[in-house]
VOGU-3710 file (C-alpha; in Angstrom, 3 decimals, decimal comma):
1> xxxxxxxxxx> 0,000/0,000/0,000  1,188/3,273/-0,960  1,971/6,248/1,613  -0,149/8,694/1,833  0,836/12,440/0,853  0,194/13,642/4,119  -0,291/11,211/7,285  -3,353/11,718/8,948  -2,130/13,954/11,645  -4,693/13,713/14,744
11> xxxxxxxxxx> -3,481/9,823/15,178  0,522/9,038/14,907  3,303/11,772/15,793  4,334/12,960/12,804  8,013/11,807/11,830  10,541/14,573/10,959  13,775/12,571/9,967  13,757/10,004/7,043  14,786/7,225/9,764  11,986/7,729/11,432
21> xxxxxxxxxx> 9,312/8,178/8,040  11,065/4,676/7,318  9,968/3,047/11,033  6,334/4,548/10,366  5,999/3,347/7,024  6,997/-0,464/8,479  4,589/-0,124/11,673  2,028/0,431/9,099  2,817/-2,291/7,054  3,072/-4,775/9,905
31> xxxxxxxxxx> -0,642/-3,474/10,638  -1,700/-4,212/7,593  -0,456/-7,506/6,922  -1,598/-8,770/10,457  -5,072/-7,112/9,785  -5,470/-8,851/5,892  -3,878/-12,242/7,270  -5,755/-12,829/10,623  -8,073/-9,494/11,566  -8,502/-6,599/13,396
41> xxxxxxxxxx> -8,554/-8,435/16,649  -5,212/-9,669/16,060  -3,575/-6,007/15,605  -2,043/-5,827/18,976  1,417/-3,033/19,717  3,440/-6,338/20,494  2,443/-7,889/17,663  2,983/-5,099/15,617  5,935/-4,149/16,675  7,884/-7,869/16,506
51> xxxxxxxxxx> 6,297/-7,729/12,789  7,675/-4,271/11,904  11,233/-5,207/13,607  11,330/-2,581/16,107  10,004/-2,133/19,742  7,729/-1,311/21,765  8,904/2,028/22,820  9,240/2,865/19,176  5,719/2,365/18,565  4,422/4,478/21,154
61> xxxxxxxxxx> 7,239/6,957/19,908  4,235/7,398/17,308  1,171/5,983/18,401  -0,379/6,182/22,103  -2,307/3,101/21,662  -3,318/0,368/19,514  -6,636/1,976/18,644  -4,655/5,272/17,410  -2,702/3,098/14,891  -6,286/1,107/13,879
71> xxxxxxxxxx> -7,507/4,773/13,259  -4,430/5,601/11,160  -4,612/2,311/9,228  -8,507/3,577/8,489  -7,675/6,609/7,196  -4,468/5,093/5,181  -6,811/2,803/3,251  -9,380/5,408/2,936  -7,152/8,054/1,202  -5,234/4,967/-1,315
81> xxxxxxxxxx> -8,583/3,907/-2,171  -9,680/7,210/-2,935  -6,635/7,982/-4,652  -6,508/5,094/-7,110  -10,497/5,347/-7,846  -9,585/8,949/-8,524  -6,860/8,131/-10,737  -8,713/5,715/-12,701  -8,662/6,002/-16,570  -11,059/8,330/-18,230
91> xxxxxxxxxx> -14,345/6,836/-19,023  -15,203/4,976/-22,332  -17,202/6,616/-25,299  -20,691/6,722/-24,356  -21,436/5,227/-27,398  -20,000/1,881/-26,502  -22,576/-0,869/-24,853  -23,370/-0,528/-21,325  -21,394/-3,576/-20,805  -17,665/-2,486/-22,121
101> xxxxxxxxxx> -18,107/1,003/-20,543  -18,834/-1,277/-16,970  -16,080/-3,532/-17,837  -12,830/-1,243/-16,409  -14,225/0,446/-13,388  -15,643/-3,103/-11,851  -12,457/-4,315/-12,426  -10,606/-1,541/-10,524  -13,371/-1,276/-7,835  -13,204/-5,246/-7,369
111> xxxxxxxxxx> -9,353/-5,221/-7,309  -9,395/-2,475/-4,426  -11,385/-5,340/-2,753  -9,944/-8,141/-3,088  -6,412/-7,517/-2,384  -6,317/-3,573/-2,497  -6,724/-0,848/0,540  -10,908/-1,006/0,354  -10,145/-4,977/1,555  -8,612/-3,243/4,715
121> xxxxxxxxxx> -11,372/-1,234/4,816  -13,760/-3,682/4,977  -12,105/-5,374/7,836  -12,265/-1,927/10,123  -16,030/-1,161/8,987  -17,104/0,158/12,350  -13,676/-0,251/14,125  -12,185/3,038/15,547  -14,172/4,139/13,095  -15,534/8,112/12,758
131> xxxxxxxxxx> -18,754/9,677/11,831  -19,094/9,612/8,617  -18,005/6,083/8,316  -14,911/5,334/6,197  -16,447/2,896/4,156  -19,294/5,620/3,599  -17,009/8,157/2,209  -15,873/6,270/-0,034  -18,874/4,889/-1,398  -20,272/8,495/-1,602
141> xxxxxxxxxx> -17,910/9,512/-3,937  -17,360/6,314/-5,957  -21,363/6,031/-6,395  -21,604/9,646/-7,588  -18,598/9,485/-9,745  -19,367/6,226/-11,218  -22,843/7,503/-12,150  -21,267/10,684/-13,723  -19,190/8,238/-15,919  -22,115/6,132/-17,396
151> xxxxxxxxxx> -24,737/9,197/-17,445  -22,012/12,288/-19,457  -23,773/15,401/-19,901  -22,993/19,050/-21,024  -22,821/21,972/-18,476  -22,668/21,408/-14,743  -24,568/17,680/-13,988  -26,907/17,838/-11,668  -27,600/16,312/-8,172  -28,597/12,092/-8,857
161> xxxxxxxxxx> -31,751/11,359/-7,179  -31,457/8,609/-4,568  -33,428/6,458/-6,530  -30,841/6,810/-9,592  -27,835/6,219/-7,408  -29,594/2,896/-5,720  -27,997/-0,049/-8,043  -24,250/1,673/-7,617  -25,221/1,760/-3,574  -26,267/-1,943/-4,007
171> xxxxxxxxxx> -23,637/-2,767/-5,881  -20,847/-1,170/-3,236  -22,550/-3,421/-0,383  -21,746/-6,604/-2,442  -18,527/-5,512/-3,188  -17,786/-5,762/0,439  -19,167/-9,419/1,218  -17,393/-10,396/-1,732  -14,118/-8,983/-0,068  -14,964/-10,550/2,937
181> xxxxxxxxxx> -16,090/-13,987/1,447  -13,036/-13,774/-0,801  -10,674/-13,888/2,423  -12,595/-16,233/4,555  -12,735/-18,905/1,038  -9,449/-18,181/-0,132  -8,511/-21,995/-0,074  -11,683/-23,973/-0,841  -11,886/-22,565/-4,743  -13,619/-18,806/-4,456
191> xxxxxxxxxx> -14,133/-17,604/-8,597  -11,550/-16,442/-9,730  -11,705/-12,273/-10,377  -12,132/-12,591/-13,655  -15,149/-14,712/-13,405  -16,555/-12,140/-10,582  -15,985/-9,553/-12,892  -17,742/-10,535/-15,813  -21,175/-11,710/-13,349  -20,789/-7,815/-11,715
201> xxxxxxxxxx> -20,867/-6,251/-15,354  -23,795/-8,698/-16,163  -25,644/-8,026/-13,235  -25,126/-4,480/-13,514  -26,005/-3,965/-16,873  -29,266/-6,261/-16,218  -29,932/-3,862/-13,175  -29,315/-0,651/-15,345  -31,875/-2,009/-17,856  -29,547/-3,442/-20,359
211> xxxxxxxxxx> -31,419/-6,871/-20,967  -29,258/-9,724/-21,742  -29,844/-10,188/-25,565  -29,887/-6,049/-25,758  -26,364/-4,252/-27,064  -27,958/-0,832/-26,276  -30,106/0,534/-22,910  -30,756/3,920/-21,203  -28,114/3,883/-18,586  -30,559/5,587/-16,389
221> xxxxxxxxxx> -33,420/3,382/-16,620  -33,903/1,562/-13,436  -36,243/-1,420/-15,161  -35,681/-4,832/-12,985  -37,327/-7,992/-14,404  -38,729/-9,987/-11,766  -36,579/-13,131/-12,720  -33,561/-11,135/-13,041  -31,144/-11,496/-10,150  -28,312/-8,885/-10,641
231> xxxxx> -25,914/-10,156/-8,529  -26,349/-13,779/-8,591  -22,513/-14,278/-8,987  -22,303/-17,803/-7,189  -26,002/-19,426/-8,379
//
């Protein structure tokens, strides 16, 4: 996981020599590795600190407690997530079907879950965790945004309805239970991403209104079939 530009302040003592940047940057890492392997639970300052090869007194150099470094490691995810949705490639000609312009931004939102920083946030949904919620932040903007991308218009776009930005918020909310699912099945044959990927951009399009057979569909109708099941990735 990248560093962030600037560390969130109000939880570690900010480092001022490159030595000490260096410990930080591996007291984060050891958090995040025990926190992906075996869960928040198991993010303890000993365990930490044996991972990151330095000591206890070094940690609370930084951190006054285990919960301030679970609040950093929050905010670290939150602001690489952010950053690598926000530095995803511009969006495909409009006049492509629904189904190619879905293709790249699934993939990118289900690689930030599976094995990127919105995995980690997953894991800390609720943990040390401030109002508004990470995990809501970053839905907010990737919902909007991702909206914006299938729906271009001229001038200043207005304010989605709710009702318009439903299937993206539905779609967010799956992408965490596949994270978690992902983890807990690692070993006893999960689908592979690619297969995931292609039932998401299905199920997506199918919500969207894009039937099966169809190569064209209003992005912005919201027309379920009853038999449809959008996100039926394992049936």
């Amino acid at each position: 996981m990248t560093e962030p530009h600037t560390p969130p302040q109000s939880h570690v003592t900010a480092p001022q020599q490159e030595r000490s940047r260096r410990t930080l940057r591996r007291i984060a890492e050891a958090g995040f590795r025990i926190l992906r392997d075996e869960g928040p639970d198991a993010v303890t300052v000993t365990g930490v600190a044996k991972r990151a090869r330095t000591s206890v007194g070094s940690f609370y150099a930084r951190f006054d407690s285990k919960e301030a470094l679970i609040r950093y490691l929050g905010e670290r995810a939150l602001e690489d997530a952010l950053e690598q949705w926000t530095d995803r490639p511009a969006p495909t000609s409009d006049a492509l079907p629904l189904r190619d312009r879905l293709d790249a931004p699934l993939a990118l939102l289900l690689d930030l879950h599976l094995t990127g920083p919105a995995l980690a946030l997953a894991l800390l949904d609720g943990v040390e965790d401030p109002e508004p919620p990470r995990r809501r932040r970053l839905e907010n903007q990737v919902v909007e945004e991702l909206h914006r991308d299938l729906n271009p218009t001229e001038g200043e776009p207005s304010d989605p309805s709710p009702e318009t930005l439903l299937p993206f918020r539905i779609l967010f909310a799956f992408l965490r239970e596949v994270a978690l699912r992902a983890r807990e099945e690692e070993a006893s044959g999960f689908p592979a991403p690619d297969a995931l990927r292609a039932e998401l951009v299905e199920g997506l399009a199918a919500y969207l209104g894009e039937g099966r057979a169809s190569a064209n569909a209003s992005v912005g109708a919201l027309d379920l079939k009853e038999d449809v099941n959008p996100f039926d990735v394992w049936g």
